[in-house]
SEBADREN-566450 format. One record per atom (N, C-alpha, C): residue number from 1; x, y, z. Coordinates in nm, 2 decimals. Layout:
<rs>
R   seq        x        y        z
R   NUM        X        Y        Z
...
</rs>
This chain:
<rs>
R   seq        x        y        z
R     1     9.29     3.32   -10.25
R     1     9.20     3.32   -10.36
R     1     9.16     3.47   -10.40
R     2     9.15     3.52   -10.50
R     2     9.14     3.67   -10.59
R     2     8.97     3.66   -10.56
R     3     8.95     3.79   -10.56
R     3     8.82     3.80   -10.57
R     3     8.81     3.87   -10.68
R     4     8.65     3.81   -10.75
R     4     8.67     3.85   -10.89
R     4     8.56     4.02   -10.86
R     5     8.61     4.09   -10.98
R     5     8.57     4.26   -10.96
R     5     8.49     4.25   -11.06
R     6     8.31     4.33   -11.06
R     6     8.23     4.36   -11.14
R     6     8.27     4.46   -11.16
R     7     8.23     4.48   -11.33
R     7     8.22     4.61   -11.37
R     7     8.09     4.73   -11.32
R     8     8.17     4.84   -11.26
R     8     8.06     4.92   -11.23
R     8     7.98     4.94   -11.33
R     9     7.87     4.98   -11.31
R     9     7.73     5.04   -11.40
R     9     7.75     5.20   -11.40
R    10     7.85     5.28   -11.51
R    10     7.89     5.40   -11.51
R    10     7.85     5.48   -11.62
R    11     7.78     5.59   -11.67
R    11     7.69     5.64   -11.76
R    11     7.88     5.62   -11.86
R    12     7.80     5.67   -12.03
R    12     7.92     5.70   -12.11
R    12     8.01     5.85   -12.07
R    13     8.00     5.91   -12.01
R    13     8.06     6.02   -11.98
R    13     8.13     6.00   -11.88
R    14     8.11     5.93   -11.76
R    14     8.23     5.86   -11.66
R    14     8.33     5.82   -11.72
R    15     8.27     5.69   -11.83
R    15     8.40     5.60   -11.92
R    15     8.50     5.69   -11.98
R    16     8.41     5.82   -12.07
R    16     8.50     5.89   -12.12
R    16     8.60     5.98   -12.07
R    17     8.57     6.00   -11.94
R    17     8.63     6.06   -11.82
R    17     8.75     5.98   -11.75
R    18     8.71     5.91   -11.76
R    18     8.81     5.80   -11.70
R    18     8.92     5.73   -11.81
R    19     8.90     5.76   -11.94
R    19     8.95     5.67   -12.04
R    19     9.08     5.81   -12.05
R    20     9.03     5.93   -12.04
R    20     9.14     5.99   -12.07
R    20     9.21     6.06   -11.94
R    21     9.20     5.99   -11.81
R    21     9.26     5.98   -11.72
R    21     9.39     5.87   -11.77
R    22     9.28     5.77   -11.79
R    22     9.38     5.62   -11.80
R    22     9.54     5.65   -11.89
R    23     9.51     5.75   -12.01
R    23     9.64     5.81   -12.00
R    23     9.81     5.83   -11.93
R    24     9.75     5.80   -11.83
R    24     9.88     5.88   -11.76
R    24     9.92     5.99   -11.75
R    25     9.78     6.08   -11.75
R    25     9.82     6.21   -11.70
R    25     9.76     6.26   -11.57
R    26     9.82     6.32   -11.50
R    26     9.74     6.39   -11.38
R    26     9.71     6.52   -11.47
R    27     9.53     6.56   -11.44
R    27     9.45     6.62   -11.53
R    27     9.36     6.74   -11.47
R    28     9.35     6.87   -11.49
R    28     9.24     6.90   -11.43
R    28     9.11     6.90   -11.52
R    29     9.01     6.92   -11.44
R    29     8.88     6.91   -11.54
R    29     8.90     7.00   -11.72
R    30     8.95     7.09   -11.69
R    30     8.99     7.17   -11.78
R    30     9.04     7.11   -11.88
R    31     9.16     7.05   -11.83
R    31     9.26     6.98   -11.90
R    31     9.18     6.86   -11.99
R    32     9.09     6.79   -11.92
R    32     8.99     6.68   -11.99
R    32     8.89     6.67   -12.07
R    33     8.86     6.83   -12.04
R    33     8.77     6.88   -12.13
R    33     8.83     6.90   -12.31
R    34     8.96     6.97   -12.24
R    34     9.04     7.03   -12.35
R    34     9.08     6.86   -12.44
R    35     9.12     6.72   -12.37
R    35     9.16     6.61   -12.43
R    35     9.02     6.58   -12.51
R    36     8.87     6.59   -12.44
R    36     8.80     6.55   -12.53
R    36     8.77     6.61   -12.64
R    37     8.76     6.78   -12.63
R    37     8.76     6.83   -12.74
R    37     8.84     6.83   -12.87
R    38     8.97     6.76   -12.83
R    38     9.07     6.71   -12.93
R    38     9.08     6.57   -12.98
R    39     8.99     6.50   -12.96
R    39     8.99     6.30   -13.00
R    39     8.80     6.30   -12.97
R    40     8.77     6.27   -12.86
R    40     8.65     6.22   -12.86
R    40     8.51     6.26   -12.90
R    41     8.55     6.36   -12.97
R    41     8.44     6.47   -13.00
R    41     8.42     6.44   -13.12
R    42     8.52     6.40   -13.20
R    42     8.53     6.35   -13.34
R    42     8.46     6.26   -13.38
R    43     8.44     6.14   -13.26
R    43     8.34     6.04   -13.33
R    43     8.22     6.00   -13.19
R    44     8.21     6.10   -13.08
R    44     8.11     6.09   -12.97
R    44     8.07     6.21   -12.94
R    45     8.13     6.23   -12.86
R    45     8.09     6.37   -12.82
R    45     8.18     6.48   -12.71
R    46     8.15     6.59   -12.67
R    46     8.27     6.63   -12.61
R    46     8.13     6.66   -12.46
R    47     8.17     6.59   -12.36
R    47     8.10     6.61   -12.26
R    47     8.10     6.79   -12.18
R    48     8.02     6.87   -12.16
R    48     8.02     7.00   -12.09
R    48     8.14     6.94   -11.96
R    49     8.18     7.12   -11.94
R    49     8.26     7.13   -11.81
R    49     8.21     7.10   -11.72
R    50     8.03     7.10   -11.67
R    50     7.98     7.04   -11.59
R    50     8.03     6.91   -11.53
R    51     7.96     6.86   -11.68
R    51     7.91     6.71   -11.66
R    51     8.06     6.64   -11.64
R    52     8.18     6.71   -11.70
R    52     8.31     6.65   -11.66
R    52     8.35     6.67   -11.48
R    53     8.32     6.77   -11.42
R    53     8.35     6.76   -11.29
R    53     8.23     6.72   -11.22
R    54     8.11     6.69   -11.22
R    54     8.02     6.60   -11.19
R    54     8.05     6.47   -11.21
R    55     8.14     6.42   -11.31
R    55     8.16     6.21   -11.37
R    55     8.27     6.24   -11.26
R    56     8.39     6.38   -11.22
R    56     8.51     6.32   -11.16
R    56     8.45     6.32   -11.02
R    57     8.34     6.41   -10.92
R    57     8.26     6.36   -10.81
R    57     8.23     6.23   -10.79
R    58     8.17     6.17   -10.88
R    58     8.11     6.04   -10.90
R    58     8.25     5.96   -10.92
R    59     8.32     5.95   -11.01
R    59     8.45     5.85   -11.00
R    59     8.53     5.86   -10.87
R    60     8.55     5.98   -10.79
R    60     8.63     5.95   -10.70
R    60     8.52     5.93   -10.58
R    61     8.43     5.93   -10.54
R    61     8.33     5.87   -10.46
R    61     8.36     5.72   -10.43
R    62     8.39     5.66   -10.61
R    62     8.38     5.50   -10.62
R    62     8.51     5.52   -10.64
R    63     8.61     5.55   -10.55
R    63     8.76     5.51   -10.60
R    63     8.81     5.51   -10.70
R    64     8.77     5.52   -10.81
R    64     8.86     5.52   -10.96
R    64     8.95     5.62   -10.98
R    65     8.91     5.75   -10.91
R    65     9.04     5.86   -10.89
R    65     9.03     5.92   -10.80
R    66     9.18     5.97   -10.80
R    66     9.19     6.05   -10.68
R    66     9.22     6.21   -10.72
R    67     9.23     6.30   -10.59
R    67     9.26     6.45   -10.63
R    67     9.28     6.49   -10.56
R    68     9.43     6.58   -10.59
R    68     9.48     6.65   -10.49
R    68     9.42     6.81   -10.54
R    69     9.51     6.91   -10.45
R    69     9.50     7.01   -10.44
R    69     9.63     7.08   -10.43
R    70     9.66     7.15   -10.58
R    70     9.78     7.21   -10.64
R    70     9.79     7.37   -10.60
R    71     9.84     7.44   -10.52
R    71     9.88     7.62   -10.58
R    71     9.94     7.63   -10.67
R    72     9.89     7.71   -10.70
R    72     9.97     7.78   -10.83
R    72     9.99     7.90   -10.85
R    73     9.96     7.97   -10.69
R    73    10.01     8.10   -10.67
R    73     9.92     8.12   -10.54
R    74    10.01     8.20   -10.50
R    74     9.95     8.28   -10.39
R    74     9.80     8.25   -10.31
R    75     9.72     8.36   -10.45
R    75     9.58     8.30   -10.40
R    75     9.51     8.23   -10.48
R    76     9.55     8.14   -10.59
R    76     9.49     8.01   -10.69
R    76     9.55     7.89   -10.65
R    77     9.47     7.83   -10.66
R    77     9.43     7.64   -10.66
R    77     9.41     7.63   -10.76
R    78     9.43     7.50   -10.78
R    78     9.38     7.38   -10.94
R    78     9.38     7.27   -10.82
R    79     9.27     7.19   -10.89
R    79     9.24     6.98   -10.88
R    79     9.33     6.94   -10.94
R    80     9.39     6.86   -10.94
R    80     9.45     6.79   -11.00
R    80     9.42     6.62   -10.99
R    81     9.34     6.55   -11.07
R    81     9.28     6.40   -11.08
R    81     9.41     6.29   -11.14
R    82     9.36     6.16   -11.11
R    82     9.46     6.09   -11.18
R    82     9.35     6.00   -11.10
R    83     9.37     5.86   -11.25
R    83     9.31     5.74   -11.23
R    83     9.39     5.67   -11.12
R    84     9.30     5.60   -11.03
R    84     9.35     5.50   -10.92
R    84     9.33     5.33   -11.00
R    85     9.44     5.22   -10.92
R    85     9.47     5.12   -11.00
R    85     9.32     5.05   -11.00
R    86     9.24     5.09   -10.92
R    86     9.12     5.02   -10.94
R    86     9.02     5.07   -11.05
R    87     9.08     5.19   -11.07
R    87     9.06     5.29   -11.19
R    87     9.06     5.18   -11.34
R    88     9.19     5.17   -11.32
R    88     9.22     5.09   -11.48
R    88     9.17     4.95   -11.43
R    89     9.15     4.86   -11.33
R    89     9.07     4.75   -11.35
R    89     8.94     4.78   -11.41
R    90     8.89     4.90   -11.41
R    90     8.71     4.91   -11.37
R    90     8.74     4.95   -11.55
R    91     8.85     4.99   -11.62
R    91     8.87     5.08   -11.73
R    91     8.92     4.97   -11.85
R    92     8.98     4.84   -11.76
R    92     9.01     4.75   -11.85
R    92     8.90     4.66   -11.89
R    93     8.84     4.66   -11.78
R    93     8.68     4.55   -11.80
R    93     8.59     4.64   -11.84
R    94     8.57     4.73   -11.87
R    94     8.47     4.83   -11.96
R    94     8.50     4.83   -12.13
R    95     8.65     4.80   -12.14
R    95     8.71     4.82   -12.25
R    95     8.70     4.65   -12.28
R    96     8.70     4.57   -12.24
R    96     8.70     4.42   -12.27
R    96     8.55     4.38   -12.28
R    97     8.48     4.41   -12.18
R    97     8.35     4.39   -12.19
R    97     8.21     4.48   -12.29
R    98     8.22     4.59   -12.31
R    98     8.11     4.69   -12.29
R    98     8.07     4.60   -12.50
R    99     7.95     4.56   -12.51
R    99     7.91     4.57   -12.60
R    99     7.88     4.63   -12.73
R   100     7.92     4.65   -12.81
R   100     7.85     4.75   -12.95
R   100     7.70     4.79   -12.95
R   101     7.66     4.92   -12.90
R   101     7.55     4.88   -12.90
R   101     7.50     4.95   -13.07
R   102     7.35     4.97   -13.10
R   102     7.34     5.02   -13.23
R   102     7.37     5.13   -13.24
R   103     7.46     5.21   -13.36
R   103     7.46     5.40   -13.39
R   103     7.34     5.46   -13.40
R   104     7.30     5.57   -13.30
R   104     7.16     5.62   -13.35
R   104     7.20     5.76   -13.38
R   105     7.15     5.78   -13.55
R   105     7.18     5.90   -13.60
R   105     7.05     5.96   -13.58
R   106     7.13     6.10   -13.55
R   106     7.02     6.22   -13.54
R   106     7.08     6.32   -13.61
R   107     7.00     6.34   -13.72
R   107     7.06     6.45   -13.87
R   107     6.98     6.50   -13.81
R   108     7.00     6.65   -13.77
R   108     6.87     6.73   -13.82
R   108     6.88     6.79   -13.92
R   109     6.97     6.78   -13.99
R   109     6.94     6.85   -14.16
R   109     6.91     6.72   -14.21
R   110     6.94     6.65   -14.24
R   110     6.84     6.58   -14.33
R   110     6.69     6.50   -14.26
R   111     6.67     6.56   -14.13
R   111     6.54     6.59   -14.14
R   111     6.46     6.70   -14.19
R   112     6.54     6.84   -14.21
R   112     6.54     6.88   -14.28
R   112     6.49     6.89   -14.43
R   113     6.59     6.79   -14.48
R   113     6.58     6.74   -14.59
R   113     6.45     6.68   -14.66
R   114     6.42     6.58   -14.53
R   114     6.29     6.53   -14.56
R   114     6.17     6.60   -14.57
R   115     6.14     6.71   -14.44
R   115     6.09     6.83   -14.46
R   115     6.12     6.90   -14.59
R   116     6.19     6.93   -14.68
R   116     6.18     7.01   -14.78
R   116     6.06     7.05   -14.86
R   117     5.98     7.00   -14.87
R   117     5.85     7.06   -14.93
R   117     5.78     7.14   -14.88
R   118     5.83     7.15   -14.77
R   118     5.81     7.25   -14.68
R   118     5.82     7.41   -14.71
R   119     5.93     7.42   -14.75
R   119     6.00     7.53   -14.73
R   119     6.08     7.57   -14.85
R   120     6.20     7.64   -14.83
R   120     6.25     7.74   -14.99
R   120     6.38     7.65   -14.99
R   121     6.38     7.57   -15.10
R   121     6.48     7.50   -15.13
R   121     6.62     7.58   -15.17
R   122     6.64     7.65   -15.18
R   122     6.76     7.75   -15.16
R   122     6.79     7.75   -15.05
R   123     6.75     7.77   -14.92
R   123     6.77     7.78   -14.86
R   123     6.83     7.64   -14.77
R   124     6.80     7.56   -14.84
R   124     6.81     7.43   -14.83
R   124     6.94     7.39   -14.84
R   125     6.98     7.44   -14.98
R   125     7.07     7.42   -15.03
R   125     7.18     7.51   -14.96
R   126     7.20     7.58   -14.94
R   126     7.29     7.71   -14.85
R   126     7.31     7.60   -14.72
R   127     7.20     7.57   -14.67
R   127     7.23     7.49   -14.56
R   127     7.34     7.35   -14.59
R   128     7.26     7.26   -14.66
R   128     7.39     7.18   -14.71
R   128     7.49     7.20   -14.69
R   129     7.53     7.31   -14.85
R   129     7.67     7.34   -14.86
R   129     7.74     7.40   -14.72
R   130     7.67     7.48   -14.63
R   130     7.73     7.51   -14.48
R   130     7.82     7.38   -14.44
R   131     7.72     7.28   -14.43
R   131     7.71     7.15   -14.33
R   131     7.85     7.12   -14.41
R   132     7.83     7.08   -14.54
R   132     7.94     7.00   -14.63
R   132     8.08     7.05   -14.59
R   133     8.11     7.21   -14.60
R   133     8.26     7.29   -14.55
R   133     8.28     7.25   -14.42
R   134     8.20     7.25   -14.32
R   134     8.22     7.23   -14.17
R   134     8.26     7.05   -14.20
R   135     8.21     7.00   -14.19
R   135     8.20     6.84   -14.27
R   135     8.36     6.85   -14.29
R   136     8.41     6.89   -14.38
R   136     8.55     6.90   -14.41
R   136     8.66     6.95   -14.32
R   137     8.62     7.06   -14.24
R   137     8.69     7.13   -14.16
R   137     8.70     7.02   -14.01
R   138     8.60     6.96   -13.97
R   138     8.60     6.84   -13.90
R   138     8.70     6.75   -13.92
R   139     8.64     6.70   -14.05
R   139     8.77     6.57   -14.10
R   139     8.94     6.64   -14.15
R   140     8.94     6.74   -14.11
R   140     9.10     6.83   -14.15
R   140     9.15     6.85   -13.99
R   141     9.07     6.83   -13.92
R   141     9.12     6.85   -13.76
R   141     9.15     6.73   -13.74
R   142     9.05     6.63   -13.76
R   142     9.04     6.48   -13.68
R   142     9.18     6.44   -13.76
R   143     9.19     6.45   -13.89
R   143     9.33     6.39   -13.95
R   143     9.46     6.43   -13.87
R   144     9.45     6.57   -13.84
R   144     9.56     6.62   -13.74
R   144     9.61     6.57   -13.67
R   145     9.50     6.57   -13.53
R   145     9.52     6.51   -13.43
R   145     9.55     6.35   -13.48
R   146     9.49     6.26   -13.59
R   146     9.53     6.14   -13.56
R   146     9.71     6.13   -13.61
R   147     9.79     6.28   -13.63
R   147     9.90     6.24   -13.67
R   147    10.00     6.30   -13.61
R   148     9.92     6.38   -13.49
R   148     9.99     6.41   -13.38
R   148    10.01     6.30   -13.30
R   149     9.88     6.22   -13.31
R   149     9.84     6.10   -13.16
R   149     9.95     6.01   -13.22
R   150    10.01     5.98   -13.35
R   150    10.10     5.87   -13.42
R   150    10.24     5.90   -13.36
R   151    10.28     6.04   -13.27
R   151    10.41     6.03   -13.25
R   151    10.39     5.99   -13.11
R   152    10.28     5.99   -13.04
R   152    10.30     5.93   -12.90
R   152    10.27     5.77   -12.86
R   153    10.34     5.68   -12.87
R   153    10.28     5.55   -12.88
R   153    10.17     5.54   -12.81
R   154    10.22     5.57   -12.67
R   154    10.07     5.54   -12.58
R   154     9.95     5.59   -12.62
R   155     9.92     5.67   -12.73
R   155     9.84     5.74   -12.78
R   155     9.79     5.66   -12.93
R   156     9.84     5.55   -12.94
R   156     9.81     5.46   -13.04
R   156     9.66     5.49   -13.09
R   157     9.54     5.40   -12.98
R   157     9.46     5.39   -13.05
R   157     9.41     5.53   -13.02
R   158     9.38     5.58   -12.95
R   158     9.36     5.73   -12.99
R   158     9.34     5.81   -13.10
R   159     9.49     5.78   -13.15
R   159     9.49     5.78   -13.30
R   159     9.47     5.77   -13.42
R   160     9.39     5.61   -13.38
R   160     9.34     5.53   -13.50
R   160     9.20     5.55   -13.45
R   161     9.13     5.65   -13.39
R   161     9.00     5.66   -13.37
R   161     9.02     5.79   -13.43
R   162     9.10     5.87   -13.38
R   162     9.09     6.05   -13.48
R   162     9.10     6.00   -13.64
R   163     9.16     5.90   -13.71
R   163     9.19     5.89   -13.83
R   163     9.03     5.79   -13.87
R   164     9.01     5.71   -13.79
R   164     8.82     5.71   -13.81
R   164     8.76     5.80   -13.84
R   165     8.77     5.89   -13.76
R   165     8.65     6.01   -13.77
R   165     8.71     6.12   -13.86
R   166     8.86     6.08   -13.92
R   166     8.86     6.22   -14.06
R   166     8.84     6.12   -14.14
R   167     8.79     6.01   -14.15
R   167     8.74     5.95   -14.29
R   167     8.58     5.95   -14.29
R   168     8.54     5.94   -14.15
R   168     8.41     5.95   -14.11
R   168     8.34     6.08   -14.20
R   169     8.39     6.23   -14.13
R   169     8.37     6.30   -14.16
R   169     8.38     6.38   -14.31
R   170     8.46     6.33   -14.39
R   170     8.51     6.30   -14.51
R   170     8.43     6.26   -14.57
R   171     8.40     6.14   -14.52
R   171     8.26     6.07   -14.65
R   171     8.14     6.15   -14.62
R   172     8.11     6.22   -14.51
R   172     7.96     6.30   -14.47
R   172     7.96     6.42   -14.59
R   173     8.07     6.48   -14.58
R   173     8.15     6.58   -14.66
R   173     8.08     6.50   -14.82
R   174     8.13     6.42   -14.87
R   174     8.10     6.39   -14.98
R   174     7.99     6.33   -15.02
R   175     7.88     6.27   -14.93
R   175     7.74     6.22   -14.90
R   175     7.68     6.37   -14.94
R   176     7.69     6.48   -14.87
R   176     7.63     6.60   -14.86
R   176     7.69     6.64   -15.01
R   177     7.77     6.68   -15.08
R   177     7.83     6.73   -15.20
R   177     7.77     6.61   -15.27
R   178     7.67     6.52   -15.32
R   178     7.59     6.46   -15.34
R   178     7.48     6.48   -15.36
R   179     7.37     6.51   -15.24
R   179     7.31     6.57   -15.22
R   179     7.26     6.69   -15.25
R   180     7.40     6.82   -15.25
R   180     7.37     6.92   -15.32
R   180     7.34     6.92   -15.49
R   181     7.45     6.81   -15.52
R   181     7.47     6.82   -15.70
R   181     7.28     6.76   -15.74
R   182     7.25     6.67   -15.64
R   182     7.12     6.63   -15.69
R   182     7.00     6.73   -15.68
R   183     7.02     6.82   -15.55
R   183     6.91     6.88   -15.55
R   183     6.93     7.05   -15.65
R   184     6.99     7.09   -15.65
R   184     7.05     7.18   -15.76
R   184     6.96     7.14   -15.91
R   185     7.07     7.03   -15.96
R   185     6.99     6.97   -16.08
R   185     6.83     6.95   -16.08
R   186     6.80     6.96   -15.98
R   186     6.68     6.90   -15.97
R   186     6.59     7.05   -15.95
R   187     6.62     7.14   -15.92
R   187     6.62     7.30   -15.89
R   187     6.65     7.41   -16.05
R   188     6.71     7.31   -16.11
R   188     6.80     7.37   -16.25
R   188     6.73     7.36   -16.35
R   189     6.67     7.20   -16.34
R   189     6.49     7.12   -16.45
R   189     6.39     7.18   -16.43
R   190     6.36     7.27   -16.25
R   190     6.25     7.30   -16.27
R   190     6.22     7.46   -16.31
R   191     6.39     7.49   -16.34
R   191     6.38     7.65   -16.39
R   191     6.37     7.71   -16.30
R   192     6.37     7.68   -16.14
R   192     6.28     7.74   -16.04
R   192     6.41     7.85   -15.99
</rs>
């Protein structure tokens, strides 16, 4: 008789630690940092080099990975991690199970925004348009990556989460270019 396996109770930065172990790469922290900064940053976040070799303490504690000890010269070491098979059970029932929970946006410019009567609407505006180019420069990376991720199958959905988040960041881009054309106009009536 199988014994049936709970899903551990592992913060989002474990998962995300572990999801791009699940890969099939043997990784060092570096290396994971470097995968999140290239896909998961796009539409979460890119966890600190800390907090990444803190989740891989904690994962290999609970078995999910393991790590050797590589030279790579004389007097340098590297970690080298790689998910264990109890890894991808704990990574398949996280991925089958974990609920949607609600998006909680935190603009601070358009709290900002709201604040405006505050302050010098020019400046306001400068701000925007910043956010709007960055906004674009975001959604011109994430498109990248999602058509780099398209030549590696295993990198499927991967893929189709970077091509989320250059459409994501795309419509933010044009939400904000909105935004500017109204408050301008609105800047332009009062002669100000």
């Amino acid at each position: 008789m199988s014994e049936r396996i709970e899903r551990l109770d592992l913060p989002a930065t474990a998962w995300a630690v572990l999801g791009v172990l699940s890969f099939d790469d043997v990784l060092t922290g570096y290396d994971i940092k470097r995968w999140a900064e290239q896909s998961i940053a796009f539409f979460y976040w890119a966890p600190s080099q800390s907090q990444i070799y803190s989740e891989l303490r904690r994962l290999e504690s609970v078995g999910l990975v393991t790590s050797r000890i590589e030279q790579t010269h004389a007097a340098r070491s590297r970690r080298l991690y790689a998910i264990t098979d109890l890894g991808r059970i704990q990574m398949r029932l996280w991925a089958e199970t974990t609920e949607p929970e609600p998006v909680v946006l935190k603009h601070q410019l358009m709290l900002r925004v709201w604040a405006a009567h505050n302050g010098d609407r020019r400046r306001l505006i400068a701000a925007l348009a910043e956010h709007r180019d960055e906004a674009r420069r975001r959604g011109e990376r994430a498109a990248q990556h999602a058509v780099n991720a398209a030549k590696v199958p295993a990198w499927h959905f991967a893929g189709l989460a970077d091509e989320w988040s250059a459409r994501y960041w795309s419509e933010e881009a044009e939400r904000t270019e909105w935004m500017l054309a109204r408050l301008q106009t609105e800047l332009d009536e009062e002669g100000a």
